[in-house]
DSSP file (Angstrom, degrees, kcal/mol; ACC not computed):
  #  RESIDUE AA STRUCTURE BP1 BP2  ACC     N-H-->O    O-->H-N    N-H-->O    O-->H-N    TCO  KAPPA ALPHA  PHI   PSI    X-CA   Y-CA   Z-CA
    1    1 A X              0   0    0      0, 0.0     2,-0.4     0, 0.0     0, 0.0   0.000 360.0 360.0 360.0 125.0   98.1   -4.5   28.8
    2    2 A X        -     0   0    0      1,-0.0     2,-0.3     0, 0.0     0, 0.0  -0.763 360.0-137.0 -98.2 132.1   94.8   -4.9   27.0
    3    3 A X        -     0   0    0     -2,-0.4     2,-0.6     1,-0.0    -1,-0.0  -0.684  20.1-119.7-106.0 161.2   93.9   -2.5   24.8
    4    4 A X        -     0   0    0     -2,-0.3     2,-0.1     1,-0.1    20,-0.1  -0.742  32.6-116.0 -99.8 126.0   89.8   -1.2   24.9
    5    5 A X        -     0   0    0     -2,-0.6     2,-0.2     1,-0.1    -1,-0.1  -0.334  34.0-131.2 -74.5 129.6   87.9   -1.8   21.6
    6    6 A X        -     0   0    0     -2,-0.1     2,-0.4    18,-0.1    17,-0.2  -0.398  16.9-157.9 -73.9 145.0   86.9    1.5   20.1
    7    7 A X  E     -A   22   0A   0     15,-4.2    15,-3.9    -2,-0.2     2,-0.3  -0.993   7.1-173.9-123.3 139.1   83.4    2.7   18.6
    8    8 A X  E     +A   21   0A   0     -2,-0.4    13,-0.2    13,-0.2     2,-0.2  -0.986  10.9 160.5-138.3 166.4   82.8    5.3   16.3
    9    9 A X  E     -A   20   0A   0     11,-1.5    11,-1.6    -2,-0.3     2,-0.2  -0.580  31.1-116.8-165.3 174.6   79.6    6.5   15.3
   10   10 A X  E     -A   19   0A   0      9,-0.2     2,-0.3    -2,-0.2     9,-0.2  -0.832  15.1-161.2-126.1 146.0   78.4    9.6   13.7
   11   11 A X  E     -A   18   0A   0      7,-1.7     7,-2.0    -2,-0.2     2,-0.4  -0.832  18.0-136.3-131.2 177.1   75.9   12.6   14.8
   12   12 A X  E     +A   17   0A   0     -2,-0.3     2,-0.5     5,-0.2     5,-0.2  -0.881  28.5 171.9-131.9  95.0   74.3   15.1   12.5
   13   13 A X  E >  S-A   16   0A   0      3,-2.1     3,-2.5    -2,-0.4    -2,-0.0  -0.846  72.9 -14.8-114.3 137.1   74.6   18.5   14.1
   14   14 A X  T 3  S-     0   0    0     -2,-0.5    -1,-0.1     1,-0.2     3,-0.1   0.697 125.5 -58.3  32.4  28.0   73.3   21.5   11.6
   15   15 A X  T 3  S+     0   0    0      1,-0.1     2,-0.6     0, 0.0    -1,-0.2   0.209 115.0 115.2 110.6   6.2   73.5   19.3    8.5
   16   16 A X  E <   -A   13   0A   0     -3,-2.5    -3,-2.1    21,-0.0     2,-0.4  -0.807  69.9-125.0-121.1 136.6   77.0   18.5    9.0
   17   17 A X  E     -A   12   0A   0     -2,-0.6     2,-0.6    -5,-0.2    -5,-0.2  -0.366  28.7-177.6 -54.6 120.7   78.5   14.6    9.9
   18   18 A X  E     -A   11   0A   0     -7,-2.0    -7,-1.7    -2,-0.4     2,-0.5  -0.925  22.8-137.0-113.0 122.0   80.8   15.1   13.4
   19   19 A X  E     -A   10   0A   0     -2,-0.6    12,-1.4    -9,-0.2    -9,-0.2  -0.955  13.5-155.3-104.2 140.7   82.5   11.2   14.3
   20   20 A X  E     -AB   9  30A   0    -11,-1.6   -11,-1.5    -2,-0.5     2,-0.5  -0.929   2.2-157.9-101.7 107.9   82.3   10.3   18.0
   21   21 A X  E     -AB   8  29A   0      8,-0.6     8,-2.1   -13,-0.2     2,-0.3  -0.821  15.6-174.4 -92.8 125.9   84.9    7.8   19.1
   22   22 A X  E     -AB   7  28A   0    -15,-3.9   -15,-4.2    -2,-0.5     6,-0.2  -0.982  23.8-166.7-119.7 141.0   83.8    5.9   22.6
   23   23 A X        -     0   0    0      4,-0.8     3,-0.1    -2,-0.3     5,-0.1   0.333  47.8-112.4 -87.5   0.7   85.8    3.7   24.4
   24   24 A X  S    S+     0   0    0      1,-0.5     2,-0.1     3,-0.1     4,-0.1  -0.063  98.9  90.5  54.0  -3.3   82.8    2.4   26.4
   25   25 A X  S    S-     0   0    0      2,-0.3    -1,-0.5     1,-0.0    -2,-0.2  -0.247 107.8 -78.3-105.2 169.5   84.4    4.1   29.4
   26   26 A X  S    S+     0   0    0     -3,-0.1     2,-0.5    -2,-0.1    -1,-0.0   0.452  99.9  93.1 -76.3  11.2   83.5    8.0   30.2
   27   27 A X        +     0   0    0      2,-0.0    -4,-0.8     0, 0.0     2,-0.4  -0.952  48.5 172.7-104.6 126.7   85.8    9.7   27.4
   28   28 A X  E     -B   22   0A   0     -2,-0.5     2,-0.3    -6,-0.2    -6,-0.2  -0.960  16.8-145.6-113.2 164.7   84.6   10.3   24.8
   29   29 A X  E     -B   21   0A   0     -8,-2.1    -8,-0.6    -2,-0.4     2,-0.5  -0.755   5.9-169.1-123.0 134.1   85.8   12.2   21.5
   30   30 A X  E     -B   20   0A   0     -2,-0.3     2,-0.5   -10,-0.2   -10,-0.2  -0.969  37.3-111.3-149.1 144.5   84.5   14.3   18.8
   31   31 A X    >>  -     0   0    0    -12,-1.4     4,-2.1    -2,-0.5     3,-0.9  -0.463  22.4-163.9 -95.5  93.2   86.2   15.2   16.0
   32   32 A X  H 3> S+     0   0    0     -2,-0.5     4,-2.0     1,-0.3     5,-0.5   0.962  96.6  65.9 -33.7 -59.4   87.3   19.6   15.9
   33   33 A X  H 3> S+     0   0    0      2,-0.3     4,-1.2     1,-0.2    -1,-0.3   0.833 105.0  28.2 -37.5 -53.6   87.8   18.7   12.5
   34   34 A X  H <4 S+     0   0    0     -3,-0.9    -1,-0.2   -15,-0.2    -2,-0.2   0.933 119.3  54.0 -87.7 -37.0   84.3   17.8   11.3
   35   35 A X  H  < S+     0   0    0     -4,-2.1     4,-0.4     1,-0.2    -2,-0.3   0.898 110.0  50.4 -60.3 -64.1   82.6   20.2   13.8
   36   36 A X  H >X S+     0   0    0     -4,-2.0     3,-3.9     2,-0.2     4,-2.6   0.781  99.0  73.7 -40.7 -42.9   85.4   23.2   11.9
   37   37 A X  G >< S+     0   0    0     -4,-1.2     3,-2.7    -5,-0.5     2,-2.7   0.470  84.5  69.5 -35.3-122.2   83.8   21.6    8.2
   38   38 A X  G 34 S+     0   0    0      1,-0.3    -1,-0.4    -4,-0.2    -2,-0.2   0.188 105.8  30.6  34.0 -32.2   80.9   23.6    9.2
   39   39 A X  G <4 S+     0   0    0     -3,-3.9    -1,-0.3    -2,-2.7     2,-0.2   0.705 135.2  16.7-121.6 -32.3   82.4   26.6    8.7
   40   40 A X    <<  -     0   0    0     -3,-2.7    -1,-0.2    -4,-2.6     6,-0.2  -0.633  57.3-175.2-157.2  98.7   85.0   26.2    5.9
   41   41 A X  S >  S+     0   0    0     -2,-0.2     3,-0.5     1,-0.2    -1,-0.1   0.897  82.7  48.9 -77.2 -56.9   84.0   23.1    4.2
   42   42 A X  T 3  S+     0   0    0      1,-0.2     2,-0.6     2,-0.1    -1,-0.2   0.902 126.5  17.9 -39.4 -84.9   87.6   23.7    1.8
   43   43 A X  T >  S+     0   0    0      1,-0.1     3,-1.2     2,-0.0     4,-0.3  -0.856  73.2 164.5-128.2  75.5   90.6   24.5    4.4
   44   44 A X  T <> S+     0   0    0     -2,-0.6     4,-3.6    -3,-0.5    -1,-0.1   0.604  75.1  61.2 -91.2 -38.8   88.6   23.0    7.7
   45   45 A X  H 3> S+     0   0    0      1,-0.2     4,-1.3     2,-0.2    -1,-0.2   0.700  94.9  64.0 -83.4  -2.2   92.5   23.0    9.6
   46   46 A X  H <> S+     0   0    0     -3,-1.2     4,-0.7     2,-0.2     5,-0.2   0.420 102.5  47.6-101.7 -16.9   92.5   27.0    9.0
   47   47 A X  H  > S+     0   0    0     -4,-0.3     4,-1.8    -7,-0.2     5,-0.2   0.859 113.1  43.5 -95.4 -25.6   89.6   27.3   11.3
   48   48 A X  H  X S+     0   0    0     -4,-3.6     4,-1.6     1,-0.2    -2,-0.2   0.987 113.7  56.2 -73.4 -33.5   91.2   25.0   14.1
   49   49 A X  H  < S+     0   0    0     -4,-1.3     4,-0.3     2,-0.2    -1,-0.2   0.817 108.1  47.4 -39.2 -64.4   94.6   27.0   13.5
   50   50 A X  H  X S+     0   0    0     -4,-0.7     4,-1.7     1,-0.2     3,-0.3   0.802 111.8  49.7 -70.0 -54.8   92.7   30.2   14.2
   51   51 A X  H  < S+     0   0    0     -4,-1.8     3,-0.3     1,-0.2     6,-0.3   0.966 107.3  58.8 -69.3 -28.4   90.9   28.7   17.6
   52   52 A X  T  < S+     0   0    0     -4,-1.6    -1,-0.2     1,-0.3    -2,-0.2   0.710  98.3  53.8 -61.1 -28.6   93.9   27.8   18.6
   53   53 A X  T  4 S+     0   0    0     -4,-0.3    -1,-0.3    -3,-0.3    -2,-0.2   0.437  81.9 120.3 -79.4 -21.9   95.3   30.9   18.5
   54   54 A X     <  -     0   0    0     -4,-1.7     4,-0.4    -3,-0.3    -3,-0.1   0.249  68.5-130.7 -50.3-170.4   92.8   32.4   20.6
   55   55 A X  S  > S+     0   0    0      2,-0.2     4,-4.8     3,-0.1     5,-0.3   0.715 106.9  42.2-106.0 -47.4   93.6   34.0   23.8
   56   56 A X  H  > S+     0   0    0      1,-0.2     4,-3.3     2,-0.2     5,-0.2   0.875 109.0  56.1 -71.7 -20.8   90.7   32.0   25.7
   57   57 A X  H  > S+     0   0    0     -6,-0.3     4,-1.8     2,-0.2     3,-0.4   0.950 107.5  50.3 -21.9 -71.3   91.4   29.0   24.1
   58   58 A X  H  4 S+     0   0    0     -4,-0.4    -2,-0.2     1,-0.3    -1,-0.2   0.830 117.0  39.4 -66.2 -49.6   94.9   29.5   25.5
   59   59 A X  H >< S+     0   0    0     -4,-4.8     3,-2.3     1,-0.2    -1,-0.3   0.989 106.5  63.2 -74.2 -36.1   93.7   30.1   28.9
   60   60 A X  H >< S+     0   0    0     -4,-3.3     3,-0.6    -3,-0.4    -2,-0.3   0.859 109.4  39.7 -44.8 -36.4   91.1   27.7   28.8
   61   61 A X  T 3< S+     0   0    0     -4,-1.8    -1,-0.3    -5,-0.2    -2,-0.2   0.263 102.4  75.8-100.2  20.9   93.8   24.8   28.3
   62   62 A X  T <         0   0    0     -3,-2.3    -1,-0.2    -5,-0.3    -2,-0.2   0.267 360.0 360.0-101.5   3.1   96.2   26.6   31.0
   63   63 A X    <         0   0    0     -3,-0.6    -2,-0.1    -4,-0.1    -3,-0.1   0.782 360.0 360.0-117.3 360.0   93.9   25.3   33.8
């Protein structure tokens, strides 16, 4: 099994850094975590905690 060398790179969306991991392939990943910085720079995991909880979140990842 060969594993596929990762890239990550950075974007600048409303003055805050988000890493983007690409595999070259069509997934790519961007980091809840930086985009949540943005909102509560301190405790960043209290805002994903909170989305998580939501109800459409919830449904959104039931389909």
């Amino acid at each position: 099994m060969t594993k596929q060398k990762q890239y990550k790179e950075t974007i600048k969306a409303a003055g805050v850094e988000v890493a983007v991991v690409s595999t070259g392939t069509d997934d790519d990943y961007i980091s809840l975590t930086d985009i949540a910085r943005y909102r509560n720079p301190e405790e960043p995991k209290d805002v994903v905690k909170n989305w998580m909880r939501n109800r459409s979140t919830i449904e959104f990842l039931g389909l």
